[in-house]
LUMNU-314609 format. One record per residue (C-alpha): residue number from 1; x, y, z; residue in one letter. Coordinates in pm, whole numbers, plus 50000, padded with zeros to 5 digits. Last residue first. Layout:
<recs>
REC | num | east | north | up | residuo
REC | NUM | X | Y | Z | a
...
</recs>
This chain:
<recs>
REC | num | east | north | up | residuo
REC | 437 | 44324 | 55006 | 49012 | x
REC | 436 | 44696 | 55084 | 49146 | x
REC | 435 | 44680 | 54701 | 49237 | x
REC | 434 | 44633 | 54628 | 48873 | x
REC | 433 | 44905 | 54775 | 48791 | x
REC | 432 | 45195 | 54675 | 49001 | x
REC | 431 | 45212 | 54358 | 48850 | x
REC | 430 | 45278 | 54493 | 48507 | x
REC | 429 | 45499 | 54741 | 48653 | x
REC | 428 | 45738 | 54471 | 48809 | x
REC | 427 | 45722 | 54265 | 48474 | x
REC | 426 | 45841 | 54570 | 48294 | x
REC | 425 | 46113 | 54632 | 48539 | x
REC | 424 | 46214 | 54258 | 48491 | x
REC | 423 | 46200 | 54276 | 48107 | x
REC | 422 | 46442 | 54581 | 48111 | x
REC | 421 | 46686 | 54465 | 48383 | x
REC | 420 | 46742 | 54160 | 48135 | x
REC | 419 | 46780 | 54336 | 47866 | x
REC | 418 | 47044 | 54544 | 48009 | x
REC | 417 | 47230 | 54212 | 48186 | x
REC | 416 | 47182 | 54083 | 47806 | x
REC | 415 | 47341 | 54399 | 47645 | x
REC | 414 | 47652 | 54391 | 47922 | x
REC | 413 | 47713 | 54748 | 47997 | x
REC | 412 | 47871 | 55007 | 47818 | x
REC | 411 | 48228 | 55074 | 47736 | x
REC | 410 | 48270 | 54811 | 47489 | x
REC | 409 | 48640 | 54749 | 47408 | x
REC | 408 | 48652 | 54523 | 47681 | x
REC | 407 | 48374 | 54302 | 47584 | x
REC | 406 | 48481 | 54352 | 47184 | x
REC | 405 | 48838 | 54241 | 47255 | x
REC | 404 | 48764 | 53939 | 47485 | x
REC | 403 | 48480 | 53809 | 47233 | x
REC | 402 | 48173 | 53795 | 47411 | x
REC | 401 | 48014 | 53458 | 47594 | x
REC | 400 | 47700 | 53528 | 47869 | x
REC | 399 | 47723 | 53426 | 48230 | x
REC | 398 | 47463 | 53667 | 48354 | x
REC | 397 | 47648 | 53871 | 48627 | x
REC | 396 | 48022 | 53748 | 48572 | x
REC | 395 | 48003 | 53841 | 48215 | x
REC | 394 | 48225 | 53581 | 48035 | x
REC | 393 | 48542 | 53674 | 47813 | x
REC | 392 | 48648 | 53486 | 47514 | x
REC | 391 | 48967 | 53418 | 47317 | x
REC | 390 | 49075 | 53092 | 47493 | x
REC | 389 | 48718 | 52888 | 47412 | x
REC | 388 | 48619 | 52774 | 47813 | x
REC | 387 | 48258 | 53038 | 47741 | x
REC | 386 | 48176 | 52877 | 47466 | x
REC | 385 | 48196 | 53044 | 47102 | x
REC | 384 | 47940 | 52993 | 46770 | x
REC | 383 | 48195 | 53138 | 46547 | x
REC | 382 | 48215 | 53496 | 46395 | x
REC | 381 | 48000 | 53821 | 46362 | x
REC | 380 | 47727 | 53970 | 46608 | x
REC | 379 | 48009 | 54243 | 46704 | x
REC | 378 | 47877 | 54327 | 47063 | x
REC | 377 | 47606 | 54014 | 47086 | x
REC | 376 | 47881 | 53776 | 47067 | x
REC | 375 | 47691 | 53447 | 46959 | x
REC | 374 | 47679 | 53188 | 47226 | x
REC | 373 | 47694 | 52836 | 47261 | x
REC | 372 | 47404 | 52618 | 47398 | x
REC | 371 | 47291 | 52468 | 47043 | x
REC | 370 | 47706 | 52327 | 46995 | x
REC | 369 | 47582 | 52102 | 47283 | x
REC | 368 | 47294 | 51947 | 47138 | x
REC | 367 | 47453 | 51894 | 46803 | x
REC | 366 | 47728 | 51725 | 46945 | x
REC | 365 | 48067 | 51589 | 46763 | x
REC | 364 | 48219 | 51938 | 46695 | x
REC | 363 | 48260 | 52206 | 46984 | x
REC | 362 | 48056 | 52007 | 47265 | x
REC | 361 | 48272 | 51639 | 47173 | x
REC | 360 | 48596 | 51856 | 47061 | x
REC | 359 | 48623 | 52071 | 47365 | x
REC | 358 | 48533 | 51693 | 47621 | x
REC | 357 | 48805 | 51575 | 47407 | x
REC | 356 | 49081 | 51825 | 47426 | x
REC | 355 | 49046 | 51903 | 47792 | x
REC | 354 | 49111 | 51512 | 47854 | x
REC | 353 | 49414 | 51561 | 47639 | x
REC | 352 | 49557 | 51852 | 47790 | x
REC | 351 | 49494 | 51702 | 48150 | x
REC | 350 | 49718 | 51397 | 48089 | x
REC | 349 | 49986 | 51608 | 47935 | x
REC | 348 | 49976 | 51864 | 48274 | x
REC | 347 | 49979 | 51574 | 48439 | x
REC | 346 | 50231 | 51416 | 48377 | x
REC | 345 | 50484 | 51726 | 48371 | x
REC | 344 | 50727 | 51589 | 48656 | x
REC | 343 | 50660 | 51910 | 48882 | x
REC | 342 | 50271 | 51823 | 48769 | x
REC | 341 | 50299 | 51488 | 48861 | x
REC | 340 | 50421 | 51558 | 49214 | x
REC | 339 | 50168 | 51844 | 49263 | x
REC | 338 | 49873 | 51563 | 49175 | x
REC | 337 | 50041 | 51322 | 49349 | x
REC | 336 | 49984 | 51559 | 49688 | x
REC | 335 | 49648 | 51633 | 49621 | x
REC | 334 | 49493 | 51969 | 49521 | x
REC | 333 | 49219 | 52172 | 49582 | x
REC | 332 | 49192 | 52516 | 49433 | x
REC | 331 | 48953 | 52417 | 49078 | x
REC | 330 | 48634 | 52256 | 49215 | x
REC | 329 | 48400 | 51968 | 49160 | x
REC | 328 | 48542 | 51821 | 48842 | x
REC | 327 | 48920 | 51827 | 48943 | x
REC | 326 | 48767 | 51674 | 49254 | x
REC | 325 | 48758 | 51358 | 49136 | x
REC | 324 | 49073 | 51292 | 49033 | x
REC | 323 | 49136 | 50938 | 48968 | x
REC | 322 | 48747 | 50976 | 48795 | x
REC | 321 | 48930 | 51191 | 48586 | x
REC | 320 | 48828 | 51015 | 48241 | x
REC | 319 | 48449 | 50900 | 48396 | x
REC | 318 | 48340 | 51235 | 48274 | x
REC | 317 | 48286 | 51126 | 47964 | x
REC | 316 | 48060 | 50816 | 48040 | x
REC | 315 | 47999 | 50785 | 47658 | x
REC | 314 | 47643 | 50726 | 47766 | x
REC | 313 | 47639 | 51055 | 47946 | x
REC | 312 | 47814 | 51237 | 47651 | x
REC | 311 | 47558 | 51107 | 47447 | x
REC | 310 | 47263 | 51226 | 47640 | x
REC | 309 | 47405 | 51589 | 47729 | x
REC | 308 | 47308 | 51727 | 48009 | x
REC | 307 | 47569 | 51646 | 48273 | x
REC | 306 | 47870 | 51681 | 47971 | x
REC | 305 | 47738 | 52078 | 47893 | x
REC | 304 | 47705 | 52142 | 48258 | x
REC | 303 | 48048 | 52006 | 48283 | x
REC | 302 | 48217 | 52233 | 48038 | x
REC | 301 | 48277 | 52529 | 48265 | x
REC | 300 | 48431 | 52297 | 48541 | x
REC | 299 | 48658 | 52171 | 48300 | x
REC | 298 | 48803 | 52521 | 48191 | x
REC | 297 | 48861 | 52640 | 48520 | x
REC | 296 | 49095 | 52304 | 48547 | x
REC | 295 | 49298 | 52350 | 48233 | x
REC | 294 | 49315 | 52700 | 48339 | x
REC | 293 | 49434 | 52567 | 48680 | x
REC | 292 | 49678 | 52346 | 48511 | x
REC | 291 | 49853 | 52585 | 48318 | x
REC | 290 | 49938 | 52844 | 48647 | x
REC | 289 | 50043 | 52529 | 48815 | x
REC | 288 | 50301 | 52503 | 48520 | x
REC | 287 | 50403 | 52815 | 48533 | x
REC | 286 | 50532 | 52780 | 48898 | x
REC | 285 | 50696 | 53113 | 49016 | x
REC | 284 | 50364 | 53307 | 49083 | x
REC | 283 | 50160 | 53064 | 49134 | x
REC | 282 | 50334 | 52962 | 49472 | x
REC | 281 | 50305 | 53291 | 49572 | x
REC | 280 | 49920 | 53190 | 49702 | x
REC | 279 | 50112 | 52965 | 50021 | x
REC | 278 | 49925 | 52774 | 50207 | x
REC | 277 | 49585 | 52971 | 50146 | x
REC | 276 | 49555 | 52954 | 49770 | x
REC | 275 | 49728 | 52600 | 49785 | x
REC | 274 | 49427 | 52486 | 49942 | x
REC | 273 | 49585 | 52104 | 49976 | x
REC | 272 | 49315 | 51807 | 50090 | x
REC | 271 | 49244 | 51693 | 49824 | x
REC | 270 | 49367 | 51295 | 49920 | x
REC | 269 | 49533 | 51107 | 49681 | x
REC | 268 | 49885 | 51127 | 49863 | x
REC | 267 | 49695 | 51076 | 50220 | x
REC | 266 | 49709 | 50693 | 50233 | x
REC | 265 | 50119 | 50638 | 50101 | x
REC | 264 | 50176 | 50947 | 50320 | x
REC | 263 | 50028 | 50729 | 50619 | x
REC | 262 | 50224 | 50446 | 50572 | x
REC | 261 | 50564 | 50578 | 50549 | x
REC | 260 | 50498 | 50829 | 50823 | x
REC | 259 | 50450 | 50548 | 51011 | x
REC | 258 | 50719 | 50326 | 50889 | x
REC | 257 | 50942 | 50612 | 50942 | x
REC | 256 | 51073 | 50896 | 50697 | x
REC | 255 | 51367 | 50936 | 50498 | x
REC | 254 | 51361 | 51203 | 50228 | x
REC | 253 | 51204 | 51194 | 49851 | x
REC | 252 | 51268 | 51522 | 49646 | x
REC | 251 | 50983 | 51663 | 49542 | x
REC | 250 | 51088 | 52012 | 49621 | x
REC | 249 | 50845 | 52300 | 49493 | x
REC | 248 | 51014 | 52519 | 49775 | x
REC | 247 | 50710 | 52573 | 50029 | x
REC | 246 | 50471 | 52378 | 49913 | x
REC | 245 | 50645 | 52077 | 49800 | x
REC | 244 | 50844 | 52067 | 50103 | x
REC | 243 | 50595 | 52104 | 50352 | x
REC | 242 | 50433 | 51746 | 50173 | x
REC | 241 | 50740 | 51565 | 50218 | x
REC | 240 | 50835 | 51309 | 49916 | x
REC | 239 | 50883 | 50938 | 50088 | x
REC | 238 | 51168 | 50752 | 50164 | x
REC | 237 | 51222 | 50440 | 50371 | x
REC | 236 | 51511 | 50468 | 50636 | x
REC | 235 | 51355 | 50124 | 50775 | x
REC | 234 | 51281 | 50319 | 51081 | x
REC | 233 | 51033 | 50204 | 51378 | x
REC | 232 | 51270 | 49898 | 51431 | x
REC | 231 | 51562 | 50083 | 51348 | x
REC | 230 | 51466 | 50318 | 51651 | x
REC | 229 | 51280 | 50663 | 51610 | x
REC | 228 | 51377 | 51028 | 51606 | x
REC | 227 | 51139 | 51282 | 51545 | x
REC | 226 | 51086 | 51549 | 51272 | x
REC | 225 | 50745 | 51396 | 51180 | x
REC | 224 | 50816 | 51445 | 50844 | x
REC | 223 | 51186 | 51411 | 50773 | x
REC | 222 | 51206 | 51132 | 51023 | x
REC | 221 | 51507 | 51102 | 51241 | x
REC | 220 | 51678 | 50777 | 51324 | x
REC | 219 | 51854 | 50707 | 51626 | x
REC | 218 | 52077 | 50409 | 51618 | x
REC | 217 | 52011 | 50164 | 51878 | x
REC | 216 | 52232 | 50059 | 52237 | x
REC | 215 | 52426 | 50245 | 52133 | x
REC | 214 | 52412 | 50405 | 51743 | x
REC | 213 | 52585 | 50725 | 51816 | x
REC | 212 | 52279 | 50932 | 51773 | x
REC | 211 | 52120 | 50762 | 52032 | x
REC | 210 | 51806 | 50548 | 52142 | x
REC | 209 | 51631 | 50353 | 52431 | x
REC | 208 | 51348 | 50183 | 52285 | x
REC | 207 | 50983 | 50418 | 52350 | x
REC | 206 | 50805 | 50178 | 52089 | x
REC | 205 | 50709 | 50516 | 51893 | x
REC | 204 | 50910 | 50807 | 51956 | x
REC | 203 | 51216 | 50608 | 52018 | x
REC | 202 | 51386 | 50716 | 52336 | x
REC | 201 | 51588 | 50939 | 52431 | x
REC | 200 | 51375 | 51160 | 52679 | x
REC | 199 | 51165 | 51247 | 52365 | x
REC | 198 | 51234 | 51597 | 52469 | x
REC | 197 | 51621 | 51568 | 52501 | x
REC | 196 | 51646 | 51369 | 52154 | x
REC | 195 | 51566 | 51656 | 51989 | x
REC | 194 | 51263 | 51900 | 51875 | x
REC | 193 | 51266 | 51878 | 51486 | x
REC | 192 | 50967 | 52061 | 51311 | x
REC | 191 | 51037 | 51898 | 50943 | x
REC | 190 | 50890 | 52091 | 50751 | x
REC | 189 | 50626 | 52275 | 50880 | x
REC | 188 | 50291 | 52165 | 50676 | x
REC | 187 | 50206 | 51860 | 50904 | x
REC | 186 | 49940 | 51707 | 50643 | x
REC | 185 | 49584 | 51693 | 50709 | x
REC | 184 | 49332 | 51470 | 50739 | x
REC | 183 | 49252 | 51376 | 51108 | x
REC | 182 | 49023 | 51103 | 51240 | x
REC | 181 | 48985 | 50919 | 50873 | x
REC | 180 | 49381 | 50949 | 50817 | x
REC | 179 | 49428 | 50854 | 51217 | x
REC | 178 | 49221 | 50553 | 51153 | x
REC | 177 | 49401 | 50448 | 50864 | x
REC | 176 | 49712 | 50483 | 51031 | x
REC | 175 | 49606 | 50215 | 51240 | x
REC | 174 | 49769 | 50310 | 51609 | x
REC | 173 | 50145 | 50186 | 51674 | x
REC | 172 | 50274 | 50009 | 52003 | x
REC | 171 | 50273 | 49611 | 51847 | x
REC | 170 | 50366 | 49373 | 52126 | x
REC | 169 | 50065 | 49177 | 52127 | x
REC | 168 | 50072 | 49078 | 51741 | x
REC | 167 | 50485 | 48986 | 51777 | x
REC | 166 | 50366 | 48629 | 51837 | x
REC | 165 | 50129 | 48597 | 51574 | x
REC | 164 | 50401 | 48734 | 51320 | x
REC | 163 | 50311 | 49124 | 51125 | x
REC | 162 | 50192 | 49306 | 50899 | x
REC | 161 | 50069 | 49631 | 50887 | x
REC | 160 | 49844 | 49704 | 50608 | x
REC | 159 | 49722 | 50022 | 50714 | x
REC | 158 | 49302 | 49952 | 50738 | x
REC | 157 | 49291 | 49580 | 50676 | x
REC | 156 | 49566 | 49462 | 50880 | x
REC | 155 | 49764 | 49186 | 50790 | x
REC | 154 | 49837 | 48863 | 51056 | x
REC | 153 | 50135 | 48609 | 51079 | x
REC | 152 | 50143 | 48198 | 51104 | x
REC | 151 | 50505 | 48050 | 51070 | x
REC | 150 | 50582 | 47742 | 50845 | x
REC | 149 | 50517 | 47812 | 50492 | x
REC | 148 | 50436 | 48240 | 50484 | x
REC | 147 | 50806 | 48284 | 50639 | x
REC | 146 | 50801 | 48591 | 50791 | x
REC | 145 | 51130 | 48774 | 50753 | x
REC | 144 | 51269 | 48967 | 51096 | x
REC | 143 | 51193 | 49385 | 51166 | x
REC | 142 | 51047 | 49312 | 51447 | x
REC | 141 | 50735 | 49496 | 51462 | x
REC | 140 | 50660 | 49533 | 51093 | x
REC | 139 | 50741 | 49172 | 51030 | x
REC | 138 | 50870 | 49138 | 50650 | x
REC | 137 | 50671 | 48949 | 50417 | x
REC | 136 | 50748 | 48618 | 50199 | x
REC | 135 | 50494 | 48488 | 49963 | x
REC | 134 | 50429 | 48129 | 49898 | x
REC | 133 | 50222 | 48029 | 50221 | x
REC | 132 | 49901 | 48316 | 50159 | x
REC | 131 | 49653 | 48193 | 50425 | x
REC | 130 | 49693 | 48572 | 50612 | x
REC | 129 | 49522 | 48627 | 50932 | x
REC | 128 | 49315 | 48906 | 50978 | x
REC | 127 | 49381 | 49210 | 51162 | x
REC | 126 | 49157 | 49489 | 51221 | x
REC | 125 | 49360 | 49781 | 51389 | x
REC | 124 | 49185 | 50003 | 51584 | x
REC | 123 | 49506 | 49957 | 51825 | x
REC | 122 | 49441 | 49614 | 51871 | x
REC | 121 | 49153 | 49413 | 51672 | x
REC | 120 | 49217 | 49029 | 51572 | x
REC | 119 | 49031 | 48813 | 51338 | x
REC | 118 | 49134 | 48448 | 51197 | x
REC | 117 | 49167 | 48322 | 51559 | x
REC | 116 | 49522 | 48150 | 51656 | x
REC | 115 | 49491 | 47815 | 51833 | x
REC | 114 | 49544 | 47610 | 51542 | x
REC | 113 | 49865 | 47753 | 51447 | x
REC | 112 | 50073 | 47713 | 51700 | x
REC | 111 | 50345 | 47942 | 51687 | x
REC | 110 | 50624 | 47827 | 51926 | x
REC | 109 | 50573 | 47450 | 51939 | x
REC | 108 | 50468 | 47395 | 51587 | x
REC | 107 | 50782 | 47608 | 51494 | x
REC | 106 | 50973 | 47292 | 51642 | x
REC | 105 | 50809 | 47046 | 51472 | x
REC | 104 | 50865 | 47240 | 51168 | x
REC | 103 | 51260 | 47296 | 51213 | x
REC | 102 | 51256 | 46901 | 51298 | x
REC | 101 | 51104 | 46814 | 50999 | x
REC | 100 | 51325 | 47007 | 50785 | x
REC | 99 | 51623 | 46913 | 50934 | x
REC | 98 | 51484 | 46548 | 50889 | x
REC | 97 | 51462 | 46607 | 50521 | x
REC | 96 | 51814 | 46753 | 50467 | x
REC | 95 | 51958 | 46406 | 50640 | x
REC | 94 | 51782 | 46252 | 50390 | x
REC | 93 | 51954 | 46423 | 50115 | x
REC | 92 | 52292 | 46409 | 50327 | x
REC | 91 | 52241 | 45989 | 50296 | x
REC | 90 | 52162 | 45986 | 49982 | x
REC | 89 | 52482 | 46166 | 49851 | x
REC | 88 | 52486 | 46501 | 49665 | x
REC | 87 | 52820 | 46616 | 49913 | x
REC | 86 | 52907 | 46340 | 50099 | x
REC | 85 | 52833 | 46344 | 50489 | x
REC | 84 | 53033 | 46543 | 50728 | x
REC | 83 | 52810 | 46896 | 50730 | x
REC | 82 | 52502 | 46700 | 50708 | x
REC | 81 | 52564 | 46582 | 51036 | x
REC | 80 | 52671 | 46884 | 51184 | x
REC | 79 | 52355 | 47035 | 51060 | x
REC | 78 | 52162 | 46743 | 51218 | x
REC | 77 | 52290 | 46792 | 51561 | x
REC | 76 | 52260 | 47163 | 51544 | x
REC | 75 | 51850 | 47044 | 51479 | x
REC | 74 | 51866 | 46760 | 51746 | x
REC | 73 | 51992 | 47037 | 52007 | x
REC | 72 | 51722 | 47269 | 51884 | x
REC | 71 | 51437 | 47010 | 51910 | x
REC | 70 | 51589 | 46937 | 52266 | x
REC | 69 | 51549 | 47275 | 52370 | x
REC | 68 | 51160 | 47339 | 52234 | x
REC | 67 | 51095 | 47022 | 52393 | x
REC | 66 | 51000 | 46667 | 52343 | x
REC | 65 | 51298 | 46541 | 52155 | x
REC | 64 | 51408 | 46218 | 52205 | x
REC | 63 | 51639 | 46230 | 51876 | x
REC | 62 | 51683 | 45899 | 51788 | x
REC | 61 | 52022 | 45718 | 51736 | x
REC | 60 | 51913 | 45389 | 51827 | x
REC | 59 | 51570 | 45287 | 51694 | x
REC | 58 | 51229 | 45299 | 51973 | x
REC | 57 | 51099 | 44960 | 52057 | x
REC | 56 | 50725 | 44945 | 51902 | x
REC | 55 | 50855 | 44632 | 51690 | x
REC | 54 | 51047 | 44451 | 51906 | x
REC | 53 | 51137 | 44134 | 51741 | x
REC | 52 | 51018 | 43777 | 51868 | x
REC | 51 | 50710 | 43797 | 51634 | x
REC | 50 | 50926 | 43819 | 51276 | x
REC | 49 | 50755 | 43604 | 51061 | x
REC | 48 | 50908 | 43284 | 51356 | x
REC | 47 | 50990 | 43092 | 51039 | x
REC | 46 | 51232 | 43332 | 50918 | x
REC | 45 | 51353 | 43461 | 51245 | x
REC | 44 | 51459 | 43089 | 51295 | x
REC | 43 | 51646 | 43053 | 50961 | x
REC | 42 | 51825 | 43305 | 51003 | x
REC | 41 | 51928 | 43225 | 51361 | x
REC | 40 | 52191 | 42969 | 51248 | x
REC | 39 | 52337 | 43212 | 51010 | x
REC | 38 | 52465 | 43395 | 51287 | x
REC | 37 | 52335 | 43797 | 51276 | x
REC | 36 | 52566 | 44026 | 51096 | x
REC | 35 | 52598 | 44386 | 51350 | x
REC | 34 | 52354 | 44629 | 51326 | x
REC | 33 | 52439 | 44973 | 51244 | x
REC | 32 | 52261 | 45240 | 51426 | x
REC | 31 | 51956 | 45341 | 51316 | x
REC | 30 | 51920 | 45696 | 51189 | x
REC | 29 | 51582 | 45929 | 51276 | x
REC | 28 | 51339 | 46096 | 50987 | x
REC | 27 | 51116 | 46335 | 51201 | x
REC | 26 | 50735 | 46387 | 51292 | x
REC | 25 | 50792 | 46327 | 51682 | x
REC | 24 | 50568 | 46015 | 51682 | x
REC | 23 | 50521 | 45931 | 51275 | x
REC | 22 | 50920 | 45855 | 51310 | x
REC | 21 | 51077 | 45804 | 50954 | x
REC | 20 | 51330 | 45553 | 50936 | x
REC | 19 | 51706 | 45652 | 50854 | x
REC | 18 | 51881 | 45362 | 50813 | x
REC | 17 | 52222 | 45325 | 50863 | x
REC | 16 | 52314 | 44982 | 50806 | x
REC | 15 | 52001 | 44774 | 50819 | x
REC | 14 | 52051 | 44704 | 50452 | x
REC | 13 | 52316 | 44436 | 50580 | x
REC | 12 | 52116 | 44268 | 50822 | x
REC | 11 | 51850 | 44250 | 50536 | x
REC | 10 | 52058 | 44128 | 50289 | x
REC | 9 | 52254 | 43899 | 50491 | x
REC | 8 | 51873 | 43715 | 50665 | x
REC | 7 | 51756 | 43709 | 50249 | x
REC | 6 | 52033 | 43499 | 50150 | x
REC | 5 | 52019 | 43292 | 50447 | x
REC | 4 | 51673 | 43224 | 50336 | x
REC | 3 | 51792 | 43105 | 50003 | x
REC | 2 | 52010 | 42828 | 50150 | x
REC | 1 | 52393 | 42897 | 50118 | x
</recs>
């Protein structure tokens, strides 16, 4: 046999199920077998390079799929296929790449991705779409997996509600951001349930049909809101309940929806608990509230000795509870983390320690500071003491630092108030004098 006969057998016979990749509809496509060719032609196609064949002809077997229908037809299509071929062959591994190609063409059709803008606002939401292809997300709206590689989806700022580009006009909730900068406060009745009957039964939210037996959706009921939701609205996430901490010291986490979810996750930082006016017996059964207000008390009273110190200011001292800010600007207000770490005795720990150093840094380390204590003008014996030291008392008039058993031993007044009173009458009659003349 000549050498270009050769050639004409191994091509015909290569020919045999070929999958050729089509640059048209972005998929790999199967030939159909080709039967052998006479050996009288080989020589012909040879020497004719190929110009009588149809080259822009389109292969047997391909999927003419233009559609979002036809894509899925060519996609069960493929599954089948790679259903019957060998396992680990060649041919399934190809097969696997033109399922891919065909699921992508076909998401192409339902979310494309070049008409979507990078900013969208609905709701006082401020969405912005997401570039990250690697992670996967769950849709907030319905509830289905987003994959990051071939379907485009959105993140708000403000709440973090995500969510696909074709769900992004169905959404129903507000930002909870906006509703924690429009109103910050908790609902401090737990869990004021109304029934089914007054939300007509329907989800709270997205206003779905619902029921407590589950047709045609489950009704869920949130611990915080006290109302019922769909499964859509209600991943059965949990969450501790503010009105429960309050009222029974209960940090026990309870279902709430995605709402809730989302807006207990922004508030639990927040100072926005007067416990003093919530519920003042509180104190009276939780010692270790009772420890951290002291702890508290006592912080405030050192600050003015931090703010004007030079070293403590470079030391950035008071930087130690900048996570709790207002542990430096007043001693009622409380968040709800910090009641959850003190039930779980975090804080209490956390706060000892801080106490200790700013104590040891005005007691010990600073000249300056250990210059503004106080000597006990009653007894006029002992330490230098401070007006945080445990065995002290403060007059509440002039702010000076006795010993707790001399200042309410002492029966008289307070000998600096008294001196006081005596250099301001004095003053009075020295400017009263010359007017007199």
């Amino acid at each position: 046999m000549c050498r270009s006969q050769d050639l004409c057998k191994r091509e015909s016979t290569s020919a045999k199920n070929m999958f050729v990749f089509d640059y048209t509809f972005g998929s790999y496509v199967q030939t159909a077998s080709s039967q052998y060719e006479p050996e009288s032609r080989c020589a012909d196609r040879v020497m004719d390079l190929g110009l009588e064949e149809d080259h822009f002809s389109r292969p047997e077997g391909l999927f003419l799929a233009s559609d979002a229908e036809q894509l899925k037809q060519a996609i069960e299509e493929c599954k089948r296929m790679i259903q019957d071929l060998p396992e680990q062959s060649e041919k399934q591994k190809d097969a696997v790449v033109k399922l891919i190609h065909l699921r992508l063409k076909l998401q192409e059709l339902k979310d494309p991705e070049e008409d979507e803008p990078n900013i969208r606002c609905l709701l006082e939401h401020r969405f912005y779409k997401e570039k990250s292809k690697s992670v996967k997300q769950t849709c907030d709206k319905c509830n289905a997996i987003i994959w990051g590689l071939i379907q485009t989806w959105y993140t708000c700022t403000g709440c973090y509600y995500r969510c696909h580009s074709k769900c992004l006009n169905l959404i129903s909730r507000q930002c909870v951001r906006s509703k924690v900068s429009h109103q910050s406060e908790y609902e401090l009745n737990i869990c004021p349930e109304r029934g089914l009957d007054s939300q007509d039964y329907r989800c709270f939210e997205c206003r779905a049909p619902i029921s407590l037996r589950g047709i045609p959706s489950e009704a869920r009921q949130c611990d915080y809101t006290g109302q019922y939701y769909c499964s859509n609205c209600h991943w059965n996430d949990t969450a501790v309940i503010p009105a429960r901490v309050i009222h029974n010291w209960d940090i026990e986490p309870r279902k709430v929806c995605r709402s809730s979810t989302r807006f207990l996750a922004l508030m639990v930082w927040r100072p926005v608990l007067k416990l003093r006016e919530v519920n003042p017996l509180l104190f009276n059964y939780v010692e270790e509230l009772v420890e951290i207000r002291k702890l508290r008390q006592d912080i405030l009273l050192m600050k003015p000795y931090l703010l004007t110190c030079k070293e403590a200011l470079e030391a950035r001292l008071l930087l130690q509870l900048q996570d709790r800010q207002h542990f430096v600007e007043n001693d009622d207000m409380y968040s709800l983390q910090d009641l959850i770490d003190t039930k779980c005795g975090r804080l209490s720990s956390s706060l000892t320690e801080i106490h200790t150093t700013f104590a040891k840094h005005i007691k010990l380390d600073c000249e300056r500071c250990q210059a503004k204590g106080f000597v006990c003008e009653l007894c006029k014996e002992g330490d230098i003491l401070f007006p945080f030291d445990s065995h002290t008392s403060v007059c509440s008039d002039c702010s000076a630092v006795f010993h707790r058993d001399c200042y309410y031993d002492n029966s008289t007044t307070c000998p600096r108030c008294e001196r006081m009173s005596v250099r301001k009458r004095s003053l009075f009659r020295e400017d009263s004098q010359p007017e007199k003349d």
